[in-house]
C-alpha positions as CSV (number, residue, x, y, z in Angstrom):
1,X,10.8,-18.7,-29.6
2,X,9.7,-18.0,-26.4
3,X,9.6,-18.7,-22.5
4,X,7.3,-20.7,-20.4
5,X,5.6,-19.0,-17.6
6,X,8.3,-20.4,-14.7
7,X,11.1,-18.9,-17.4
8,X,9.0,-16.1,-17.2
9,X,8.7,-16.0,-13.7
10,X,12.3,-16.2,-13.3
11,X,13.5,-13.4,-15.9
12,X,11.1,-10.9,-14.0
13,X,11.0,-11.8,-10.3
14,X,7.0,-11.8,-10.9
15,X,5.8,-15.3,-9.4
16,X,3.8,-17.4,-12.3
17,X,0.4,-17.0,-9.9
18,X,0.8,-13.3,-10.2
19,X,1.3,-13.5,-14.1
20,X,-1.9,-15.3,-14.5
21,X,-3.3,-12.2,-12.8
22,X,-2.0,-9.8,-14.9
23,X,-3.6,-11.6,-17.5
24,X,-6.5,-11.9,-15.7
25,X,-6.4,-8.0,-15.2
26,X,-5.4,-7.0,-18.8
27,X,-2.3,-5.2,-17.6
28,X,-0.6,-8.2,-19.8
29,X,-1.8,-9.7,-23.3
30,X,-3.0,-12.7,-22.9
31,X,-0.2,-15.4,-23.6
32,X,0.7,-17.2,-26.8
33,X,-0.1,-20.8,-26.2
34,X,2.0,-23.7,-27.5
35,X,-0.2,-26.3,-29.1
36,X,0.0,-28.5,-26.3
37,X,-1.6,-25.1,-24.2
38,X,1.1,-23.7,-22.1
39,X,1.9,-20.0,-22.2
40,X,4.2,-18.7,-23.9
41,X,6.2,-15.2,-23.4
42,X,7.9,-13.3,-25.6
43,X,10.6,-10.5,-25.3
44,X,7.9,-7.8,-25.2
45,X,5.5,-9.9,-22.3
46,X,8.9,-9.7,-20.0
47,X,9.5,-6.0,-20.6
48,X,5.8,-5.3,-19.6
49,X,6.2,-7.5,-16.2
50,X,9.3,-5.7,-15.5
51,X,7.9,-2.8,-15.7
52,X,4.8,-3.9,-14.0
53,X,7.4,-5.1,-11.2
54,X,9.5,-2.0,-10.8
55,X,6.3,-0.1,-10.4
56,X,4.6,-2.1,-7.5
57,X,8.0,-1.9,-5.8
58,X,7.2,2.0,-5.5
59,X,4.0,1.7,-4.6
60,X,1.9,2.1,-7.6
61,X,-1.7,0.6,-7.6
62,X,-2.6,-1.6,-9.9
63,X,-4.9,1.0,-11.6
64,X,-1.9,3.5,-11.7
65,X,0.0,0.6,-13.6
66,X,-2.6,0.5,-16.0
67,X,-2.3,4.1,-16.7
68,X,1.7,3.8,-16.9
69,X,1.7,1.1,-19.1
70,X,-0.9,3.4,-21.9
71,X,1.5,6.0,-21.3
72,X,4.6,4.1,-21.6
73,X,3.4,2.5,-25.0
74,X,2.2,5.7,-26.2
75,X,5.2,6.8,-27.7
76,X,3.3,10.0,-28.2
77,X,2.6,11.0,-24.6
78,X,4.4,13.9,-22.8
79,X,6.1,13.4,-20.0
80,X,3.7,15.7,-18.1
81,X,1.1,12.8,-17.9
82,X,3.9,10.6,-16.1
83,X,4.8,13.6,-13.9
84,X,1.4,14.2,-12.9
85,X,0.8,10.3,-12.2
86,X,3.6,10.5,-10.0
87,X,3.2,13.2,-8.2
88,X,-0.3,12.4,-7.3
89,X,1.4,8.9,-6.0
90,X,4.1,10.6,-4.0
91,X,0.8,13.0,-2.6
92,X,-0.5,9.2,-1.4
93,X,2.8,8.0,0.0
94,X,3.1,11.5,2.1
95,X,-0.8,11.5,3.8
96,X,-0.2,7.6,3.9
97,X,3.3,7.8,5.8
98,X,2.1,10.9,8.2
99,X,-0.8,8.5,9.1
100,X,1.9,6.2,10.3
101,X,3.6,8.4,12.1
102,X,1.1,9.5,13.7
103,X,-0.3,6.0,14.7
104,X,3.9,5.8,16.0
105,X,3.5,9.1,18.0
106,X,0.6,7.6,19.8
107,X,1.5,4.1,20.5
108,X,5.0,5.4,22.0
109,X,3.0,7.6,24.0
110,X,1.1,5.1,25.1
111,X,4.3,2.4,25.9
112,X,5.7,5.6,28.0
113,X,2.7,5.9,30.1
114,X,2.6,2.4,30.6
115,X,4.1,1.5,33.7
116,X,5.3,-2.4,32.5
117,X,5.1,-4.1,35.8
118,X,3.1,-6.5,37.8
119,X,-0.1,-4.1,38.1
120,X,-2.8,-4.5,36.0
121,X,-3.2,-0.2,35.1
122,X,-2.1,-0.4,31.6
123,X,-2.6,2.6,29.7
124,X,-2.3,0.8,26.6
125,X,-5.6,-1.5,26.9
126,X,-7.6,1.6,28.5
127,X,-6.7,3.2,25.2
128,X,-7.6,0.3,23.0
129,X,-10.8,-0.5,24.8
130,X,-11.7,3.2,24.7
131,X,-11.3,3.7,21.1
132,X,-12.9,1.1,20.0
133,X,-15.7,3.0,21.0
134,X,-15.0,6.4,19.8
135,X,-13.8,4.5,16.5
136,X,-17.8,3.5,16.3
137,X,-18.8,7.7,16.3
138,X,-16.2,8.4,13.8
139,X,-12.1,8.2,12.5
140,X,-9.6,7.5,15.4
141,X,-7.8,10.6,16.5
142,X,-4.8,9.4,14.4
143,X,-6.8,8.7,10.9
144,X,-8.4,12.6,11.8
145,X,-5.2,14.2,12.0
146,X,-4.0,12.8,9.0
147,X,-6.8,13.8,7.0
148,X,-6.7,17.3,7.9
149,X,-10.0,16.9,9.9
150,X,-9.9,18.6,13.4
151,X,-9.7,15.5,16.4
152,X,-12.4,15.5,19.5
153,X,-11.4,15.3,23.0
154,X,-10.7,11.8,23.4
155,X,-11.9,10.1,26.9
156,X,-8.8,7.7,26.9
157,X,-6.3,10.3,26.5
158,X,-7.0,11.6,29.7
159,X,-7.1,8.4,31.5
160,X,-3.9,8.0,29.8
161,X,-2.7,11.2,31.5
162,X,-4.0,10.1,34.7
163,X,-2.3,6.9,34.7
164,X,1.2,8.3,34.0
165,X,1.3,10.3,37.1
């Protein structure tokens, strides 16, 4: 016997609508179906969208997940494939959370400089206006530094020094 798809759902904390799309995908065998043609779920289908679930928690894209569900049924594997895997993710969680902080480091820049009264100077909108057009030549200043590439001089930065005087 087995469980519907809102059973399913409920078992795994993975809505039905997602479900269908990990059908959809292949990361999940396609259902059972009842004769009347509902879905049907066994013990197995629920481990796979726990699993599925725990790994989009951290972060893992679906094509990772695809990977980690070959190795986790490959009873075979070593667990230097996984290792690998993961390490290459936590290597995308590092470049993706110093681009962040970066983007942070500017913007409270930005909100320091900014006087926050009844003027119109804002530091903030000279920035945004001004990188919209250096954004057109190439990565903002932020996106630069966290690739490793070296940053231009940037017009607004200056203004930016300007107005906080």
């Amino acid at each position: 016997m087995g469980m519907n798809i809102g059973q399913a759902a409920g078992a795994t904390g993975v809505s039905a609508k997602m479900i269908r799309h990990y059908e959809s995908l292949g990361l999940l065998p396609p259902a059972r179906r009842t004769d009347a043609g509902y879905r049907l779920y066994v013990e197995r289908d629920v481990n796979m969208l726990r699993f599925i679930r725990h790994a989009r928690d951290l972060g893992f894209s679906l094509e990772q997940i695809r990977e980690l569900l070959d190795l986790w049924q490959d009873r075979r594997r070593s667990s230097r494939q996984v290792k690998a895997l993961a390490q290459a993710h936590i290597a995308e969680l590092d470049a993706k959370l110093a681009e962040l902080q970066s983007m942070r480091a500017t913007l409270a820049h930005l909100v320091h400089c900014c006087h926050g009264d009844d003027r119109p100077d804002c530091p903030i909108i000279d920035t945004l206006e001004a990188t919209g057009a250096v954004r057109e030549a190439g990565p903002a200043p932020h996106t630069a530094r966290a690739m490793g590439r070296p940053t231009r001089p940037d017009a607004s930065r200056a203004r930016v020094r300007t107005s906080a005087r």
